[in-house]
Structures are given as structure tokens and as C-alpha cells.
C-alpha positions in Angstrom: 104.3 -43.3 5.3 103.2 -40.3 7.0 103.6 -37.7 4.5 101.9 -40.1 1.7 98.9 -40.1 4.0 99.3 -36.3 4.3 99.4 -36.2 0.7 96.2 -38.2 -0.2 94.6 -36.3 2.4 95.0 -33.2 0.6 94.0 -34.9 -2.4 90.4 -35.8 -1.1 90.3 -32.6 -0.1 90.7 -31.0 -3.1 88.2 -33.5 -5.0 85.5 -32.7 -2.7 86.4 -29.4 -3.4 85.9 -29.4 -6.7 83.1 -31.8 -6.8 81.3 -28.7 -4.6 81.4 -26.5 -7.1 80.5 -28.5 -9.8 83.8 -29.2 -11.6 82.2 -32.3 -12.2 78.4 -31.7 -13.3 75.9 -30.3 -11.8 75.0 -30.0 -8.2 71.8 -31.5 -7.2 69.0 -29.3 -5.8 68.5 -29.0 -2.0 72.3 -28.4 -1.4 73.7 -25.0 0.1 74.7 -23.0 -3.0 71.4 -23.9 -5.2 69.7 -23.2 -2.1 71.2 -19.8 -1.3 70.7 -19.2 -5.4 67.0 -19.6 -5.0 66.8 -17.9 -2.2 68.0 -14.5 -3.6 65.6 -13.6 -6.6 64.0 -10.5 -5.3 61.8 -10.7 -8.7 59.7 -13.4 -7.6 59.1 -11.8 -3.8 55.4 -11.1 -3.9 53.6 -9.1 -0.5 50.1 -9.9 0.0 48.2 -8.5 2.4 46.6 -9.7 5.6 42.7 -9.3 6.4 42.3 -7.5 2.8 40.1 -7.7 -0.4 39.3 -6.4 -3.5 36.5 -3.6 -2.9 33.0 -5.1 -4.3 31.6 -3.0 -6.9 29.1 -0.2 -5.9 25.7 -1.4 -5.9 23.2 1.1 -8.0 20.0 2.0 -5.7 17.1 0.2 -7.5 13.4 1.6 -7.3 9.7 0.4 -8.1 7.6 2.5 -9.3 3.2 1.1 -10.0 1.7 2.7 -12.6 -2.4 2.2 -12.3 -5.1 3.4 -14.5 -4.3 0.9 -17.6 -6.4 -1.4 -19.4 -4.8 -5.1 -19.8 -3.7 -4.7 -23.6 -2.7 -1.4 -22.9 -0.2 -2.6 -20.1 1.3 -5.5 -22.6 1.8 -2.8 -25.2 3.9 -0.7 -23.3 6.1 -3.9 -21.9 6.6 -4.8 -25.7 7.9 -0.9 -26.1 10.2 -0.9 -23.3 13.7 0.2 -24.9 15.9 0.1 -21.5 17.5 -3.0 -20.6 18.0 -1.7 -17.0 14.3 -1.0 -16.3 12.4 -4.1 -15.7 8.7 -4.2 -16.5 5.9 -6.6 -15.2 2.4 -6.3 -15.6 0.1 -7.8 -12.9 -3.6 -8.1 -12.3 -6.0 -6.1 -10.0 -8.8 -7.2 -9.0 -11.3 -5.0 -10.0 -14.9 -5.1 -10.5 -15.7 -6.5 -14.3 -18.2 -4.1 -15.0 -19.2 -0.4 -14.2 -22.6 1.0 -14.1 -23.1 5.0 -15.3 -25.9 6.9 -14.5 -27.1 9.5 -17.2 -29.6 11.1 -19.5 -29.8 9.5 -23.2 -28.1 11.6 -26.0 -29.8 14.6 -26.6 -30.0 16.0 -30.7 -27.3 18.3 -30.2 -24.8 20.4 -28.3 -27.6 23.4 -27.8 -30.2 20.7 -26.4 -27.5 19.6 -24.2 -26.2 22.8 -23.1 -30.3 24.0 -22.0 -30.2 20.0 -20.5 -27.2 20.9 -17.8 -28.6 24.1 -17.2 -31.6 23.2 -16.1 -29.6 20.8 -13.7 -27.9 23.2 -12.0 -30.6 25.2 -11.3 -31.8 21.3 -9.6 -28.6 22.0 -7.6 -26.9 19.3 -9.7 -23.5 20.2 -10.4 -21.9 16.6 -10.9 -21.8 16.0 -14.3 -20.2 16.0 -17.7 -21.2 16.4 -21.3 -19.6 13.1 -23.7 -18.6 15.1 -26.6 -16.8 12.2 -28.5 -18.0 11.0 -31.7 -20.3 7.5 -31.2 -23.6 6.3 -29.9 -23.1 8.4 -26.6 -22.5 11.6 -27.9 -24.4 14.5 -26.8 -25.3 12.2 -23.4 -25.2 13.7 -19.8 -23.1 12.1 -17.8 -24.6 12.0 -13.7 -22.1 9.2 -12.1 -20.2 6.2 -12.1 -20.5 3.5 -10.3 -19.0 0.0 -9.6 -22.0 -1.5 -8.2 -25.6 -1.8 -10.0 -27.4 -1.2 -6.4 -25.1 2.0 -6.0 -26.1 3.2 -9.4 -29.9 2.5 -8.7 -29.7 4.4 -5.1 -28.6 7.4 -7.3 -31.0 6.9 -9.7 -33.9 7.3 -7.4 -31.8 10.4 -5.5 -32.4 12.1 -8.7 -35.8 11.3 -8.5 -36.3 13.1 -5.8 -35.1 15.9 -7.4 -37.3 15.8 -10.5 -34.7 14.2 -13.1 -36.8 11.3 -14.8 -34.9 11.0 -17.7 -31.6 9.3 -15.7 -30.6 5.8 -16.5 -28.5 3.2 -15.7 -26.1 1.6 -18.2 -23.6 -1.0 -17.7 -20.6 -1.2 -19.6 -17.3 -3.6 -19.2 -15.1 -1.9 -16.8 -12.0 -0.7 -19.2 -9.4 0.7 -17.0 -7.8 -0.7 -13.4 -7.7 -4.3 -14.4 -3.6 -4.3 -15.3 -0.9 -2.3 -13.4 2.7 -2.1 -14.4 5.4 -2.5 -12.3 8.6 -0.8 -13.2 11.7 -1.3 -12.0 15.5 0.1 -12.1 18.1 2.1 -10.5 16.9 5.5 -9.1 17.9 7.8 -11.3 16.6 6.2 -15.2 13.6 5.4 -13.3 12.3 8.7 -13.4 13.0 10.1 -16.8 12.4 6.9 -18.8 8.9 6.4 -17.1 7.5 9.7 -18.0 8.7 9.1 -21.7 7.0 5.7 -21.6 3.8 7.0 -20.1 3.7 9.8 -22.8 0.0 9.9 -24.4 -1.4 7.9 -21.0 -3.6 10.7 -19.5 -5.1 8.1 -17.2 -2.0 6.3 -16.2 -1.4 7.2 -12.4 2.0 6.4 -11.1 2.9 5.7 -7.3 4.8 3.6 -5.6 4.9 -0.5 -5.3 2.6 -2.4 -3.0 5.4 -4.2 -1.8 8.1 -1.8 -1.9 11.6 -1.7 -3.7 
């Protein structure tokens, strides 16, 4: 009896044995040697690091540059002729006076009248003034001052006066220049030589820095 015990003992032994190492299918997962399968795939081992990140991209220094001295349409115009994505271009509104009042002497027959004309008002020690050459209703015209009020114009107008110029007048005229400015802006470095191209042919076109800043 006790050596068929013995015997079926070994028996169940061996079974199990061979049931463990799947003789008999396969083992299910969670068990020691799957377990010890999975654990050594050094293929899949992946180190991340503590604390760290991807470096953010660097950041390009951005400027804003004004540029003054523009009438309105003049202003749009360039906006619509802007090439450069990277530069962005806004136009914005001054408030400035809507019109101006010159002081001068009527259009004189012709360039010699004109010259004799400005000499005889420097020897008035009048040395503030300028001849319009270009072709129109002023030509020829002495040029005394500019102003943006009608009462400073007048004020002028009887200074001269005083100094025996009679022929003086005042005429108003829609102010053409200061009512736009155009902001521009974009990284540092295409600022600079993109703005000068655009600006090329705008004598009066002042550029300085933003209001506001960057």
C-alpha cells in the first residue's frame, strides 16, 4: 500500500510538472515564467527624465516703428504694398487740425519778378520764406509761413505790416499731411531694411518710434 501511494505521488508530481511548462497548452498570464518573460525585454525599457522639457523655441525680438508725415490715402497705399508677411502694418488716425492757413504774396509774372520780390525782403530783414516753383495756380508765389490757426496766420500778417509788406495774404487750404500714421511692426532686424525700401519716394515720411512702445 505504501509504495502505490509513493508511486502516485510521483505521478502528480510529474503532471504538475509538466502542466508548468506547458506540456499541456499554454500557461496563463500573471504566472512566474510569463512574468519573468515580460519582465526581460530591454527593447521596451524607456528613461524619461525628471523635472525636464523640450526647450521652447527662441522667440524673435519684435519692434514698432511710427512713421508720420502721410496723408490718409497715402498711408492705405503703402499697407496695400506691403510684401513681408512678418511685418505688420496699421494705419491709425491723428488728430490734426483740418485745415492750414499760409501766409504769402500772390504769384508774381515770373521767376525774375520773383527773384527782385525776395530780395527786397531780405533787405526788410525777412529771411523766412520760400519761392513755389511747381507748375499750378501758385507758381511764382512767395511763400511767408504756415500756420494751423487762422488767428496765428492773421498775427503774422499784421507783423509784416509793420515791416512794410502789404501784399501778404492769408489762404486756407485742407491740411494734406499728419492726418494718417503707419505703424509697423516685426522682428528687429527686417524692420529696418524693409521700412526704408517701403518709404522709398516719401520725402516727407518721418519715422520714429511707437507711442506706445513695442
Amino acid at each position: 500500500m505504501a509504495r502505490t501511494f509513493f508511486f502516485l505521488l510521483i505521478l502528480v508530481n510529474l503532471l504538475f510538472f509538466a502542466w508548468s511548462q506547458g506540456y499541456f497548452g499554454a500557461v496563463a498570464d500573471g504566472r512566474e515564467p510569463q512574468r519573468l518573460g515580460n519582465q526581460l525585454a530591454p527593447e521596451k525599457l524607456r528613461v524619461v527624465g525628471i523635472g525636464t522639457s523640450s526647450p521652447a523655441p527662441a522667440q524673435t525680438e519684435q519692434n514698432c516703428r511710427s512713421v508720420s508725415g502721410l496723408a490718409l490715402g497715402e498711408a492705405q497705399r503703402l499697407v496695400a504694398q506691403a510684401r513681408q508677411p512678418e511685418l505688420r502694418l496699421s494705419v491709425k488716425l491723428n488728430e490734426t487740425p483740418k485745415n492750414i492757413y499760409r501766409v504769402l504774396i500772390s504769384p508774381l509774372a515770373n521767376r525774375a519778378a520773383a527773384d527782385k520780390k525776395m530780395a527786397e525782403l531780405k533787405k526788410r530783414d525777412i529771411a523766412d520764406f520760400s519761392l513755389i516753383t511747381e507748375e499750378g495756380p501758385d507758381q511764382f508765389a512767395i511763400l511767408l509761413g504756415v500756420f494751423n490757426t487762422e488767428l496765428a496766420a492773421n498775427e503774422y500778417l499784421r507783423e509784416l505790416a509793420k515791416r512794410n509788406v502789404r501784399t501778404a495774404k492769408v489762404q486756407v487750404r485742407e491740411n494734406p499731411f499728419d492726418k494718417a500714421r503707419l505703424e509697423v511692426r516685426g522682428p528687429a532686424d527686417l524692420l529696418a531694411k524693409q521700412l526704408a525700401e517701403l518709404l522709398t519716394g516719401q520725402g516727407a515720411a518721418k519715422i520714429g518710434d511707437c507711442p506706445n512702445g513695442r
